[in-house]
C-alpha atoms as a printed R data frame, in Angstrom:
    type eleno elety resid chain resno       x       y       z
1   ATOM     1    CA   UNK     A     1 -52.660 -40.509  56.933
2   ATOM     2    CA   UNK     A     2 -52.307 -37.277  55.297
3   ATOM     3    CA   UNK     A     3 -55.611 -35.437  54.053
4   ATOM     4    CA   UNK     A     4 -56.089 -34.455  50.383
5   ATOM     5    CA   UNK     A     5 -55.369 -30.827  51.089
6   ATOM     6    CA   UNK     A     6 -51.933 -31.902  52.787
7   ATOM     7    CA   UNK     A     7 -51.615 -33.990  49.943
8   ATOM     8    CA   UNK     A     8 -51.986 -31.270  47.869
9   ATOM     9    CA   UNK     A     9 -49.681 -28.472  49.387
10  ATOM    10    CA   UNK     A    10 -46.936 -31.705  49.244
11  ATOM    11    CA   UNK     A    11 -47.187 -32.149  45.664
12  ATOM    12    CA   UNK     A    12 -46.991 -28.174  44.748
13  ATOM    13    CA   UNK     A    13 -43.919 -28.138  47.058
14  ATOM    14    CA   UNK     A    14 -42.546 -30.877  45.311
15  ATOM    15    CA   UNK     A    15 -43.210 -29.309  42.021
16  ATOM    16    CA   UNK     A    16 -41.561 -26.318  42.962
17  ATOM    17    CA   UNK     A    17 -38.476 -27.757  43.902
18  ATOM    18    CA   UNK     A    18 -38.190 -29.350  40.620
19  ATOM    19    CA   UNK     A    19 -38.863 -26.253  38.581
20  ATOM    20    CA   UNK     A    20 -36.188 -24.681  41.065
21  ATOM    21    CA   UNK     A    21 -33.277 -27.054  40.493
22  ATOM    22    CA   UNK     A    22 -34.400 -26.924  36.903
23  ATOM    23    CA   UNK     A    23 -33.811 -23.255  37.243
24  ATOM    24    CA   UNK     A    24 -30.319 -23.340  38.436
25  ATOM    25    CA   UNK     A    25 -29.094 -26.318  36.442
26  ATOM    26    CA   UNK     A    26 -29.632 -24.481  33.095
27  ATOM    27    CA   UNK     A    27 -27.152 -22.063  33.518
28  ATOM    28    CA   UNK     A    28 -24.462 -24.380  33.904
29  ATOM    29    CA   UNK     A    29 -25.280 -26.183  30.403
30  ATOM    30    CA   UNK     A    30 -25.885 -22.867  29.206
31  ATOM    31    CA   UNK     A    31 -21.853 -22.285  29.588
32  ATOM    32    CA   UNK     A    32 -20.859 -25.336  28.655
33  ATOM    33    CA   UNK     A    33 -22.146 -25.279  25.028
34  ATOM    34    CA   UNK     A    34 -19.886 -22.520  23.803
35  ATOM    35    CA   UNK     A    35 -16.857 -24.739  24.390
36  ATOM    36    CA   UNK     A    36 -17.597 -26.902  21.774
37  ATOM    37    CA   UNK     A    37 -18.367 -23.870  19.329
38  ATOM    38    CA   UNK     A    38 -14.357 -22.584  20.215
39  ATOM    39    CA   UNK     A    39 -13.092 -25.807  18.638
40  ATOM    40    CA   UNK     A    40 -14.789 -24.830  14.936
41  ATOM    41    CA   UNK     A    41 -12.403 -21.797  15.045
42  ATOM    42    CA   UNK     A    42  -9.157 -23.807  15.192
43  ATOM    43    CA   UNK     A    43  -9.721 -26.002  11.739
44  ATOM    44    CA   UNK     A    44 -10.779 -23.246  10.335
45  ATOM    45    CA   UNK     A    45  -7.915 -21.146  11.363
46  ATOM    46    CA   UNK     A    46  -5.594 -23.845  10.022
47  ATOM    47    CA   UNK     A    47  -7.533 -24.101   6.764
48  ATOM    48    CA   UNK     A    48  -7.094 -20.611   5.955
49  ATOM    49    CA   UNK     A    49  -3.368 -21.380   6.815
50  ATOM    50    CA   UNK     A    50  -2.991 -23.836   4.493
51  ATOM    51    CA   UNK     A    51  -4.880 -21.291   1.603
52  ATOM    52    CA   UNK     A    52  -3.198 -18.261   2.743
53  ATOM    53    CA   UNK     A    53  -1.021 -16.744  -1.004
54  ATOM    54    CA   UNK     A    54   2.585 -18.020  -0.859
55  ATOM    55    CA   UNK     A    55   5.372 -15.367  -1.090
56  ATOM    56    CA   UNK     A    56   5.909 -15.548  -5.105
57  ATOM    57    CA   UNK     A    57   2.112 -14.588  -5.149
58  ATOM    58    CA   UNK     A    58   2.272 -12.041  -2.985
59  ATOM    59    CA   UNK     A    59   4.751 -10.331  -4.978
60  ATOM    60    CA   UNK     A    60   2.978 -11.195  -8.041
61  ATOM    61    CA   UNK     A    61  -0.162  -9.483  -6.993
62  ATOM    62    CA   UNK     A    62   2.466  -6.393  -5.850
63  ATOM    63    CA   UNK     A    63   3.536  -5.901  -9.317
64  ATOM    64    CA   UNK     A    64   0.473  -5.787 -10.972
65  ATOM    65    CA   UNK     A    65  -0.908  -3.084  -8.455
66  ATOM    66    CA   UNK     A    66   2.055  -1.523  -9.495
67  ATOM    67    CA   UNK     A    67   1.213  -1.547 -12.556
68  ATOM    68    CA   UNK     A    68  -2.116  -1.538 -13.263
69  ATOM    69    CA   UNK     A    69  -2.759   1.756 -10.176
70  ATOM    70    CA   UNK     A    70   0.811   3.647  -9.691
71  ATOM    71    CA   UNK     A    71   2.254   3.058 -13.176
72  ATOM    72    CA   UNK     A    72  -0.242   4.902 -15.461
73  ATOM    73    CA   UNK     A    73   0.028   7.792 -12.993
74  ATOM    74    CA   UNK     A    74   3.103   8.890 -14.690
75  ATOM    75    CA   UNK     A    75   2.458   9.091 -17.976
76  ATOM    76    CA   UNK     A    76   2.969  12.855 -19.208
77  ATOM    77    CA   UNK     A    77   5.317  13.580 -15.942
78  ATOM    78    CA   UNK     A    78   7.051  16.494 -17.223
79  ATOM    79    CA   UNK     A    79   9.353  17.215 -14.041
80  ATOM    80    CA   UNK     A    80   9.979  16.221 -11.073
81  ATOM    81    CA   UNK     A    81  10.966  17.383  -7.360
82  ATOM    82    CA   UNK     A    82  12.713  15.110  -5.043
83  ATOM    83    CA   UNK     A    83  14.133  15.348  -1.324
84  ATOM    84    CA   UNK     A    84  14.541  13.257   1.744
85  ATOM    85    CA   UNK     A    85  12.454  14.698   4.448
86  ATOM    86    CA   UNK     A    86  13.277  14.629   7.979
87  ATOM    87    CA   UNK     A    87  16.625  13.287   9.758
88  ATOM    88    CA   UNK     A    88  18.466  11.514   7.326
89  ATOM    89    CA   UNK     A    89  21.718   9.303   9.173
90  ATOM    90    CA   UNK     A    90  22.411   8.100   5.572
91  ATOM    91    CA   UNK     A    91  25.100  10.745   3.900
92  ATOM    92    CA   UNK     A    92  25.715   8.935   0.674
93  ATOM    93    CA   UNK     A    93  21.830   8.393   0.077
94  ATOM    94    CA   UNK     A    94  21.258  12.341  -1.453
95  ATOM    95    CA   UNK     A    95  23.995  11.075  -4.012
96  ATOM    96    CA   UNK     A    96  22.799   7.939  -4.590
97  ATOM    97    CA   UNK     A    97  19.385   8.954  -5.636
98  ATOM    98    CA   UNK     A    98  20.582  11.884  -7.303
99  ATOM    99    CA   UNK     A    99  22.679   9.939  -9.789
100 ATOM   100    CA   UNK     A   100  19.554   7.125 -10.531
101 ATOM   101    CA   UNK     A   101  16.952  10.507 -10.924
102 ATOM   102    CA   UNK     A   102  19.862  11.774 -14.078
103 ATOM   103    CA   UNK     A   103  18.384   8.193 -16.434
104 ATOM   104    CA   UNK     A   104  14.668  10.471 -16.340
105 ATOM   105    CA   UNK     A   105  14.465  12.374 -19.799
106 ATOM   106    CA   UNK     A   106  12.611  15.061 -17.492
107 ATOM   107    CA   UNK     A   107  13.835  17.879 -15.804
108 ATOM   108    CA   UNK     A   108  14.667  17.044 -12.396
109 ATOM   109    CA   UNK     A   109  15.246  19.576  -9.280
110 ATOM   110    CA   UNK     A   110  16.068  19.370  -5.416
111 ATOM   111    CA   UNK     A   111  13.801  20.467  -4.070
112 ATOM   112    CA   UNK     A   112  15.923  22.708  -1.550
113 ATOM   113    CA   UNK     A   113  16.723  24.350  -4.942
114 ATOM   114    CA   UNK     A   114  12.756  25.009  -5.458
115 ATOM   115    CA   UNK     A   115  11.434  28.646  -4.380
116 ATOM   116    CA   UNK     A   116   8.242  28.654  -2.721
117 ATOM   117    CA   UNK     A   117   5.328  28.769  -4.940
118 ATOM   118    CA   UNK     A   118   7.062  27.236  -7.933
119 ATOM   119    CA   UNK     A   119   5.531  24.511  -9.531
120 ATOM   120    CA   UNK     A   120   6.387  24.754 -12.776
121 ATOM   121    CA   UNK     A   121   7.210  22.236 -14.595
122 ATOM   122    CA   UNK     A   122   7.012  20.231 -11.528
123 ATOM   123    CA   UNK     A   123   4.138  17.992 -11.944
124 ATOM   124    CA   UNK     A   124   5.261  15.714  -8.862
125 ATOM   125    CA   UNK     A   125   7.327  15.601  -5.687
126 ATOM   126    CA   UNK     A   126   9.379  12.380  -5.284
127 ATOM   127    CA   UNK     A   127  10.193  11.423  -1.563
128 ATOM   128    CA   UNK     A   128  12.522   9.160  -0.168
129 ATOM   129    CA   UNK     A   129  11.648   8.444   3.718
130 ATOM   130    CA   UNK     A   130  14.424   6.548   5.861
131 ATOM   131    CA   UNK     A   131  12.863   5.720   9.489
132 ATOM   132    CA   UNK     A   132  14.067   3.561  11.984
133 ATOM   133    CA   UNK     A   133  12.370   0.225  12.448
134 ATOM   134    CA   UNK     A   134  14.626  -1.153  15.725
135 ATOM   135    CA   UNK     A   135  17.810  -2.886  15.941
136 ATOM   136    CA   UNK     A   136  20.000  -2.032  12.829
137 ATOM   137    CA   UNK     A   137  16.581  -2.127  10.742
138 ATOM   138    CA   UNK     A   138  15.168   0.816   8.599
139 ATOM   139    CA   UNK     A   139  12.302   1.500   6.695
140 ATOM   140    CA   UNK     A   140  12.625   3.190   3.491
141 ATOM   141    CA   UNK     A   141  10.024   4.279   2.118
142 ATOM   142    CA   UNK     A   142   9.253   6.335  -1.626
143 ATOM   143    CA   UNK     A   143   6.764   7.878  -2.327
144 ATOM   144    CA   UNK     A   144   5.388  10.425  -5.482
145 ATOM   145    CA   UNK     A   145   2.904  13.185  -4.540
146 ATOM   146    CA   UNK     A   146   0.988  14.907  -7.765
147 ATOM   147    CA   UNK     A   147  -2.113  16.890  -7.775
148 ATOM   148    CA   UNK     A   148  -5.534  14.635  -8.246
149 ATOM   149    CA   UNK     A   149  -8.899  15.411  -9.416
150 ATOM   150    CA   UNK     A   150 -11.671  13.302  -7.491
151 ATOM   151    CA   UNK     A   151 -13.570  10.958  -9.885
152 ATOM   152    CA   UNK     A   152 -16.636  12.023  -8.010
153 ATOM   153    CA   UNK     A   153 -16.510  15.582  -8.504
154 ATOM   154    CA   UNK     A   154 -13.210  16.621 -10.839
155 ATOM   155    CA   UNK     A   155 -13.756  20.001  -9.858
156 ATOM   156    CA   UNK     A   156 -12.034  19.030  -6.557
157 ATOM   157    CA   UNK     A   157  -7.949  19.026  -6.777
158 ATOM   158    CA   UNK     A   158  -6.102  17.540  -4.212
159 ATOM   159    CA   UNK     A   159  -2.377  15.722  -3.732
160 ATOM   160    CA   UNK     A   160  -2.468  12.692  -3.495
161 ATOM   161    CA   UNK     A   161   0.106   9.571  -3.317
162 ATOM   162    CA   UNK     A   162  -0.002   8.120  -6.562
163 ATOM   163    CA   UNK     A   163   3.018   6.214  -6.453
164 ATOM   164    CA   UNK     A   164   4.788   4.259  -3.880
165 ATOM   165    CA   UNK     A   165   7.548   1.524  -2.910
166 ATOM   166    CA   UNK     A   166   8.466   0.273   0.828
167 ATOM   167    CA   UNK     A   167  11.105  -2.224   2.591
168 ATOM   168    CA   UNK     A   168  12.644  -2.799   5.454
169 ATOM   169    CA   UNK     A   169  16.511  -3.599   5.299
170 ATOM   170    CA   UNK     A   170  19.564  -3.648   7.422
171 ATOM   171    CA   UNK     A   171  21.270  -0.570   7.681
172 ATOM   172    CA   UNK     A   172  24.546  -1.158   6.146
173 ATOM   173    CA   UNK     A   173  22.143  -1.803   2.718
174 ATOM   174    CA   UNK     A   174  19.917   0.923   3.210
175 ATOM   175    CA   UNK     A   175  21.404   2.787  -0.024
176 ATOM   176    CA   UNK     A   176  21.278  -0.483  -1.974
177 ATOM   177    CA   UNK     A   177  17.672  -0.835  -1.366
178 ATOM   178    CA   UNK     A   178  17.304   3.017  -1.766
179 ATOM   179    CA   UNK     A   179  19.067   3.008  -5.294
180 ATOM   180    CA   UNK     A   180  16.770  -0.067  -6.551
181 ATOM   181    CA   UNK     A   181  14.003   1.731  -5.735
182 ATOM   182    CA   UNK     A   182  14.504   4.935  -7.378
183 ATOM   183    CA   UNK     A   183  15.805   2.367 -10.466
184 ATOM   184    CA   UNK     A   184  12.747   0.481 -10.480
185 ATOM   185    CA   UNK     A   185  10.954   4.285 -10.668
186 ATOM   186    CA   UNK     A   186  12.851   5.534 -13.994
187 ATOM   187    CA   UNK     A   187  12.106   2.445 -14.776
188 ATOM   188    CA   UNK     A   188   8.750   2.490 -14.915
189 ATOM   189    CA   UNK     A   189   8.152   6.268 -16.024
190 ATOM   190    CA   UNK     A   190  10.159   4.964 -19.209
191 ATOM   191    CA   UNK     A   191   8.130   1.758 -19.645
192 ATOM   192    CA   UNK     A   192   4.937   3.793 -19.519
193 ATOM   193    CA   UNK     A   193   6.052   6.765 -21.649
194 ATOM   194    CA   UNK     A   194   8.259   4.851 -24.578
195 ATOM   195    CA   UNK     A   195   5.076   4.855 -26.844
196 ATOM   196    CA   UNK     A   196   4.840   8.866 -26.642
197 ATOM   197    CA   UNK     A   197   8.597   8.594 -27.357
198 ATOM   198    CA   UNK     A   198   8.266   6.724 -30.509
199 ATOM   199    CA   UNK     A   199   5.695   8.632 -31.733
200 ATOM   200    CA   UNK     A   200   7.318  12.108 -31.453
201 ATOM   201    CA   UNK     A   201  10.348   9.751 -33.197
202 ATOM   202    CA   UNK     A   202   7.922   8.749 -36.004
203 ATOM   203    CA   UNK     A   203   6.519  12.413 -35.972
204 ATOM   204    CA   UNK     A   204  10.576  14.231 -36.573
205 ATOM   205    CA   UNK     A   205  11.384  11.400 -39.358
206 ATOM   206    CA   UNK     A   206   8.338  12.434 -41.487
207 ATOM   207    CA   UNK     A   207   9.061  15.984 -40.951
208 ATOM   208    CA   UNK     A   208  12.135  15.515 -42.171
209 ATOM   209    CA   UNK     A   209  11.688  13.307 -45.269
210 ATOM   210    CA   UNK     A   210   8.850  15.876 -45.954
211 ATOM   211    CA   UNK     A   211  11.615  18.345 -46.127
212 ATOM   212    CA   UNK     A   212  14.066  16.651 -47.617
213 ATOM   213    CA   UNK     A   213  11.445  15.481 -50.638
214 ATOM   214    CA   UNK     A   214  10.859  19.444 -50.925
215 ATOM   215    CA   UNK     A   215  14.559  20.470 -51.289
216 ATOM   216    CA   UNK     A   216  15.387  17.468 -54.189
């Protein structure tokens, strides 16, 4: 028969082994409960699927930051610069956005014609970017640079983008998409500045009734 001290030592082993397979059990539970948590991810992947915005909303919410951030940023353009930067495989696309910038009641210049230093009356630079974007694709880009004040300190001028259109096309409609562009531009310059318009309109009639009342 064992004695009470053997009995002891037998039970404390015992013990021991338990807390020791307890030990290295845990671990492997411990890595099993994530798997479960990887399966949340998945509904809620194809929830935001199913409440991701459609492609007429998309371009809805494109036209009004057009319109509510870029569009107001011309009002008052008195002239313009315009040029397309870097290599340009395009030949007919310095014609075709010449002949869409001629609708602007503003002056208009190339800006190859511009002499260093001259700003005047340029108030922005209008950009047309053509990049390549692989097979037969292209990126055109436009974009209209003007000098900015910071709202946080308008002591602080800088040039900013305040303006801009993208799309990738296929290269055989690169000029199409180029010429919409610069239309939807003029576009909205004169959307934005037909109230001045009508004004200086309402301003010349009453000048001249005023003179015309004088001379009768």
């Amino acid at each position: 028969m064992l004695t009470s001290r053997a009995k002891k030592s037998g039970l404390v082993f015992a013990l021991s082994s338990l807390a020791l397979c307890s030990y290295l059990c845990a671990p492997v539970f411990a890595q099993a409960e994530p798997v479960e948590e990887k399966e949340a991810p998945a509904a809620e992947s194809e929830a935001g699927a199913k409440n991701s915005p459609g492609f007429e909303e998309m371009r809805e919410h494109r036209q009004r930051l057009r319109q509510d951030l870029m569009m107001p940023s011309l009002k008052g353009l008195r002239g313009i610069s315009y040029g397309i930067p870097g290599h340009n495989p395009f030949p007919e696309l310095d014609k075709v956005v010449a002949t869409r910038l001629k609708q602007l009641p503003i002056k208009v210049h190339n800006i190859k014609d511009c002499q260093s230093g001259d700003t005047k009356p340029v108030d922005g630079v209008l950009q047309l970017k053509v990049l390549a974007a692989g097979n037969n694709l292209t990126l055109v880009e436009l974009t209209l640079t003007q000098w900015s004040q910071l709202s946080r300190d308008p002591n602080i001028h800088t040039r900013a983008i305040t303006y801009a259109d993208q799309a990738i096309t296929h290269n055989a409609t690169v000029n199409d998409v180029a010429g919409k562009m610069v239309n939807q531009f003029v576009l909205d310059y004169l959307k934005v500045n037909s109230t001045d318009d009508e004004k200086k309109s309402e301003k010349n009639e009453k000048k001249a009734s005023k003179k015309a009342s004088k001379k009768g």
